[in-house]
ZARO-162714 format. One line per 8 residues: their letters; for each residue x, y, z of C-alpha. Coordinates in Angstrom, 2 decimals. Each point is the difference from the previous one (the first is absolute). Example, Ala and Ser with C-alpha at 12.3 -4.5 7.8 and 13.67 -1.06 7.14 Angstrom:
% residues 2
as> 12.30/-4.50/7.80 | 1.37/3.44/-0.66
//
This chain:
% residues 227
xxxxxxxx> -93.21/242.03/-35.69 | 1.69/-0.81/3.27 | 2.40/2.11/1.58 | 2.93/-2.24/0.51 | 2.01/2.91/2.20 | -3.05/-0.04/2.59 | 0.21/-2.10/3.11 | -2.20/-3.55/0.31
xxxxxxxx> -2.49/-0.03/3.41 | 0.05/-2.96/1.88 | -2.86/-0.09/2.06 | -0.06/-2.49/3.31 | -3.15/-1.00/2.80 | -0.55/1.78/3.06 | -2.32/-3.08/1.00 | 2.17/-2.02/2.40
xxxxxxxx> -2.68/-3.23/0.82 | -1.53/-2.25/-1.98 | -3.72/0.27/0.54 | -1.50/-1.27/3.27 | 3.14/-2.57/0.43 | 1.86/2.13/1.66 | 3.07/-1.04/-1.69 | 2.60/2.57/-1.24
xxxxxxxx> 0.27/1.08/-3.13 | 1.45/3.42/-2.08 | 1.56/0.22/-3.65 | 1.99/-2.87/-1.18 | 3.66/0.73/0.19 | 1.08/-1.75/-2.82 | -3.00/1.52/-2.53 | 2.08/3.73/1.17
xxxxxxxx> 3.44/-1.13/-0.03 | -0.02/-2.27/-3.46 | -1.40/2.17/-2.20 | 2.00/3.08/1.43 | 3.51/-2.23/-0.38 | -1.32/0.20/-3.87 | -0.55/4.04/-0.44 | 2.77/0.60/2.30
xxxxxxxx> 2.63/-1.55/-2.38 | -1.77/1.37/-2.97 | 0.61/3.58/1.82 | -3.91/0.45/0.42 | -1.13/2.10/3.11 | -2.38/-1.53/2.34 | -1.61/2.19/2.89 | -2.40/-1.27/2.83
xxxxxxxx> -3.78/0.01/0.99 | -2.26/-2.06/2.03 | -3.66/0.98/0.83 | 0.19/1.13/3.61 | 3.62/1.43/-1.04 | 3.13/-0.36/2.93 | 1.10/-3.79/0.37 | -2.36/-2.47/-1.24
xxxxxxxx> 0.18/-4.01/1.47 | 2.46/-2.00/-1.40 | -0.83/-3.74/-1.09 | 2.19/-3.16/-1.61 | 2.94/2.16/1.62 | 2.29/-3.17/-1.70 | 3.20/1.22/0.88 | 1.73/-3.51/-1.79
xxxxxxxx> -1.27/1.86/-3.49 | 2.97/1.87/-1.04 | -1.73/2.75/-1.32 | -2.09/0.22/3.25 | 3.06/0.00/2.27 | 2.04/2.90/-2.22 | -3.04/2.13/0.49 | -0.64/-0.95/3.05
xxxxxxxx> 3.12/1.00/1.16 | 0.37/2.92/-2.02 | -0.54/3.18/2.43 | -1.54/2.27/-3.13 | -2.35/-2.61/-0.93 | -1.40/-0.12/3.86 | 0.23/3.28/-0.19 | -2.61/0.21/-3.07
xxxxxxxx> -2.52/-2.62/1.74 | -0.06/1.61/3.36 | -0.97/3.43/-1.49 | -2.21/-0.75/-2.86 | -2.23/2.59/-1.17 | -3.79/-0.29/0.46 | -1.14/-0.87/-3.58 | -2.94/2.67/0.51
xxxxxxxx> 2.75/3.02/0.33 | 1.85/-1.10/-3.16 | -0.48/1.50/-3.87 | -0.46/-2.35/-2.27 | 1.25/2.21/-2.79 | 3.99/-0.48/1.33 | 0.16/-3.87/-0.58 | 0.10/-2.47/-3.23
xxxxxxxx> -1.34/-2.73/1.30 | -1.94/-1.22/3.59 | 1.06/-3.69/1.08 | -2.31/-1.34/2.45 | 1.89/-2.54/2.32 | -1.91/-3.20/1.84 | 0.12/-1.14/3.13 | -3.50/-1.68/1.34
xxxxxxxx> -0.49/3.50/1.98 | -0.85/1.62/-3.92 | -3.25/-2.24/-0.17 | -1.36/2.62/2.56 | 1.14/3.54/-0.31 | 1.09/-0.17/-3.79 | -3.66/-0.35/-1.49 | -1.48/2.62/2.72
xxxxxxxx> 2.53/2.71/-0.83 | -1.49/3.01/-1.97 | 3.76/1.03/-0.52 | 0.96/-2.85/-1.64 | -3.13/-0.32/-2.08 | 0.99/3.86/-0.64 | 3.68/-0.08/-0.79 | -0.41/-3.18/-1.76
xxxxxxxx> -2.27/1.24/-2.22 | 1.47/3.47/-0.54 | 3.70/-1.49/-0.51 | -1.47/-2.34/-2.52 | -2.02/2.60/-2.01 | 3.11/2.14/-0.29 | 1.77/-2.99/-2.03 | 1.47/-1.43/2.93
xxxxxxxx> 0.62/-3.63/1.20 | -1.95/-1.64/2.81 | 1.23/-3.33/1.36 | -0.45/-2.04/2.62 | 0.54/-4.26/1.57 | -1.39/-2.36/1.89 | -2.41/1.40/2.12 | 0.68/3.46/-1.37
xxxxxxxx> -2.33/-0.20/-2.97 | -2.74/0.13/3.28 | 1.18/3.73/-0.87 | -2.07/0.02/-3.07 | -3.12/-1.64/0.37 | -1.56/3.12/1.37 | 1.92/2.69/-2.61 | -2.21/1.51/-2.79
xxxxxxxx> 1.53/2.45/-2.96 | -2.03/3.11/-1.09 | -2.68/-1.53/-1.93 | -1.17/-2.08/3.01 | 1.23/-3.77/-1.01 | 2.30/-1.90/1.73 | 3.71/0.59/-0.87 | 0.63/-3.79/0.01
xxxxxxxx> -3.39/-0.54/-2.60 | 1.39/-1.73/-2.94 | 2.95/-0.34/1.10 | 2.41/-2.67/0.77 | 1.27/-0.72/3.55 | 1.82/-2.09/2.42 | -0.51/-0.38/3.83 | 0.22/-2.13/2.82
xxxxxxxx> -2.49/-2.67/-1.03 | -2.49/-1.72/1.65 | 1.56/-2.99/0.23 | 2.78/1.33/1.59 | -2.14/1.78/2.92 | -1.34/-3.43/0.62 | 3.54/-1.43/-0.11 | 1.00/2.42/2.77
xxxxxxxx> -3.66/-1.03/2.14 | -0.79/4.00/-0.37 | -2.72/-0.09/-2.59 | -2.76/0.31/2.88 | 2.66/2.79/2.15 | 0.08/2.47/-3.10 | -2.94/2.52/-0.70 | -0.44/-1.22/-3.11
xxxxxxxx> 1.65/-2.11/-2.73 | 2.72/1.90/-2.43 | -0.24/-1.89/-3.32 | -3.47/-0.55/0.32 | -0.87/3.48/0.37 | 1.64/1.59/-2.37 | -1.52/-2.72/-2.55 | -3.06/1.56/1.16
xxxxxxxx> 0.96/3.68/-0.92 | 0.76/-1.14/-3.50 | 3.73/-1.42/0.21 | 1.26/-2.64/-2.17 | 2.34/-1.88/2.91 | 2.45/-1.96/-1.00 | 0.95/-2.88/2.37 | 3.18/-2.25/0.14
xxxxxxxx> 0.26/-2.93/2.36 | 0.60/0.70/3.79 | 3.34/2.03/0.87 | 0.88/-0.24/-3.91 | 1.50/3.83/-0.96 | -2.60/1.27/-2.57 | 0.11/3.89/-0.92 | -2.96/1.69/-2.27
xxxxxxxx> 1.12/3.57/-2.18 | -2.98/1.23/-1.47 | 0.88/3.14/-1.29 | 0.54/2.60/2.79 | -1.49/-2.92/2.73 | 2.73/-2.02/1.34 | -1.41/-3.00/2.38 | 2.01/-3.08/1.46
xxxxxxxx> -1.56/-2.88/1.84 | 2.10/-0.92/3.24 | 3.29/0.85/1.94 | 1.81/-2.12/-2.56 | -1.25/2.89/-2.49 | 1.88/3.31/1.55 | 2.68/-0.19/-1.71 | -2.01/-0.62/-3.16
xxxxxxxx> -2.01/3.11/0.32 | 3.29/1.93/1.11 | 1.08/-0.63/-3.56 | -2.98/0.65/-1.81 | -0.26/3.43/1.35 | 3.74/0.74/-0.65 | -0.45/-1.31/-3.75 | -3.33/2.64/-0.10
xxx> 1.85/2.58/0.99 | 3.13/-0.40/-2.51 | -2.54/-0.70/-2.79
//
């Protein structure tokens, strides 16, 4: 059963470039800021983590996005990203649900992380929600549960897809292809048609495909945790 009163973990990249390019990268604002609009007006509590823990890089910083721009400008909010916690120092056992945000820099540090394979698994276990979009599902190609097998096994997922690396000319700049990957670990993924909003619930494992997604999987955690 999940525990409605406890707070929901978003979880952002430390990795600020994208691969040998050189060019910048961090967590995608508007993967944090949607989905937070969503549990913030349903009265849900949302605390901070990134891997390396302070203030992790910033990317898609659209400030013409309303929902970027309140946040943005909101001096509690920039409060909350520059001090993150590190996700290694954080219990698992306090939170409902762990929301992994994208960004291109999660295609690096997400899948390397032993915390998040950790606190993934360990919040999930406990009856709790994990969720992530876009390239935040790169979160959960590396996360096993007790009995050894992949968390996503069997399970039906969205992500960034393939096609959409290639539309953005990074399919050869990322370490490794999302959708394709976790197809290999046993994931059903479920594709829609470039920058088309497409979010997966499969039980406890919420997925959504692209930017255009966030708010998607904002609400799908939110209607979890009323359930």
């Amino acid at each position: 059963m999940t525990d409605a009163a406890k707070p929901v973990l978003f979880v952002l990249t430390s990795h600020g470039v994208k691969g040998d390019s050189g060019q910048p990268t961090g967590f995608y604002l508007g993967e944090v800021t949607h989905p937070l609009a969503v549990l913030d007006a349903a009265g849900i509590e949302v605390e901070f983590a990134s891997i390396e823990g302070g203030e992790p890089p910033v990317d898609g910083l659209d400030l013409d996005d309303a929902t970027n721009a309140r946040y943005w400008n909101d001096e509690t909010f920039r409060a909350a990203i520059r001090n993150t916690a590190k996700l290694a120092d954080v219990d698992p056992a306090r939170y409902a649900a762990i929301f992994f945000a994208g960004g291109h820099g999660a295609m690096w540090d997400l899948p390397q992380s032993p915390a998040v394979a950790s606190t993934a698994r360990d919040i999930f276990e406990a009856g709790g929600i994990v969720a992530a979009v876009c390239h935040g599902p790169a979160a959960l190609v590396n996360v096993r549960l007790s009995d050894g097998s992949y968390l996503v096994a069997g399970r039906n997922v969205s992500a960034f897809t393939d096609s959409e690396e290639r539309a953005v000319g990074l399919d050869k700049t990322v370490p490794f292809l999302l959708a394709s990957t976790l197809t290999e670990r046993g994931a059903i993924h479920h594709p829609a048609a470039d920058w088309n909003a497409k979010v997966v619930v499969d039980g406890r494992l919420v997925t959504g495909q692209n930017p255009q997604s966030a708010t998607g999987v904002g609400e799908a955690i939110r209607d979890l945790l009323a359930a």
